[in-house]
C-alpha distance (Angstrom), angle and dihedral (degrees) to the residues before:
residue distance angle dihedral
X1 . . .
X2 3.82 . .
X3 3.80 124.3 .
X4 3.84 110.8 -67.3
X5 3.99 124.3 -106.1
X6 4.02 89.7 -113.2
X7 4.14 89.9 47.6
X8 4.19 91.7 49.1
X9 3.91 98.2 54.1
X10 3.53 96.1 40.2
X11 3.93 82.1 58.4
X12 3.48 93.4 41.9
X13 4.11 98.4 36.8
X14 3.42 92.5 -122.2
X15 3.95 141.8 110.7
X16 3.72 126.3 -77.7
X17 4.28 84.7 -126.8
X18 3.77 88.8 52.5
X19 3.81 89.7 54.0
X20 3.71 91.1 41.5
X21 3.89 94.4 54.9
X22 4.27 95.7 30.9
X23 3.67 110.6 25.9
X24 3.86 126.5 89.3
X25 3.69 142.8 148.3
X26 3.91 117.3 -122.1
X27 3.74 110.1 -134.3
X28 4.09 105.9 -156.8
X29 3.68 131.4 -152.5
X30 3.95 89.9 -132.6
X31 3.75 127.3 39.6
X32 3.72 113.8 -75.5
X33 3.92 90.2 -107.1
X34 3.62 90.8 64.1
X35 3.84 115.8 101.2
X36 4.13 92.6 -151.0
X37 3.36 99.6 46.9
X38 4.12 120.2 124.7
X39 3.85 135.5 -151.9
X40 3.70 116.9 -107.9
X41 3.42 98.2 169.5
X42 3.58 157.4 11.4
X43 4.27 137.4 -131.0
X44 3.39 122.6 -169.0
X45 3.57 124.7 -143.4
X46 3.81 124.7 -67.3
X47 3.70 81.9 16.5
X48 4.25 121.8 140.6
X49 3.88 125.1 -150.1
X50 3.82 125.4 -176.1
X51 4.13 110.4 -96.6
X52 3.90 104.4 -130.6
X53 3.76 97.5 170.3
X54 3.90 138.7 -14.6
X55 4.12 142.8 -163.1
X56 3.44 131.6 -161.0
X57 4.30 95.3 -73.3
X58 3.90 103.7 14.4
X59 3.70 142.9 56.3
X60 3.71 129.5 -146.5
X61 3.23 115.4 -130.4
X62 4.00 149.2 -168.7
X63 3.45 107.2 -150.6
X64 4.35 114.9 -130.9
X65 3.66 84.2 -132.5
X66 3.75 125.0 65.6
X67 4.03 88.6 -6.3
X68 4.35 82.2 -104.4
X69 3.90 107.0 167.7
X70 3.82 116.5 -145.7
X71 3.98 147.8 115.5
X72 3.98 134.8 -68.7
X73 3.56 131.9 180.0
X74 4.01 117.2 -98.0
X75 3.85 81.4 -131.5
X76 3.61 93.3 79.1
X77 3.68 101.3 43.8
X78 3.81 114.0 88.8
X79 3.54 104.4 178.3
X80 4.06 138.5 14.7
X81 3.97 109.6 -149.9
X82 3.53 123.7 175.7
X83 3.73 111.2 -114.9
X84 4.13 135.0 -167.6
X85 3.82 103.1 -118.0
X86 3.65 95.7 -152.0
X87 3.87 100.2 42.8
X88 3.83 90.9 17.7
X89 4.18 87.3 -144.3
X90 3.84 116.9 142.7
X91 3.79 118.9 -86.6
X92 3.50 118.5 -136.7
């Protein structure tokens, strides 16, 4: 789960619509560390994707739309929460 609408514009000192219409998270093909790497896709806010792998700084991601696999930074993730993949209800 990635940091909430509400949590991002307090950081940024802007408006929850303003980081519903302008903020996103780039999800890379490469790690973030790597200097080549290129965007593939986009989350929004408040947004979940399905954790495939992980290192030390980075999480690897498929993205809820368009199914796009790739990497984001553990920074932006606030939460992990174990989802059902078909239903995609919480799991106790």
């Amino acid at each position: 789960a990635l940091w909430s609408s509400e949590e991002i514009a307090q950081e940024l000192n802007k408006t929850k619509k303003w980081v519903f219409l302008n903020y996103t998270v780039d999800v890379w093909d490469k790690s973030t560390s790597n200097n080549q790497k290129k965007v593939i896709a986009k989350l929004r806010a408040s947004s979940y994707a399905e954790i495939i792998d992980f290192t030390e700084e980075d999480y690897k991601v498929k993205a809820p739309i368009g199914g796009k696999v790739g990497w984001i930074n553990k920074s932006h993730v606030k939460s992990i929460v174990n989802k059902n993949r078909v239903t995609k209800e919480l799991c106790n």
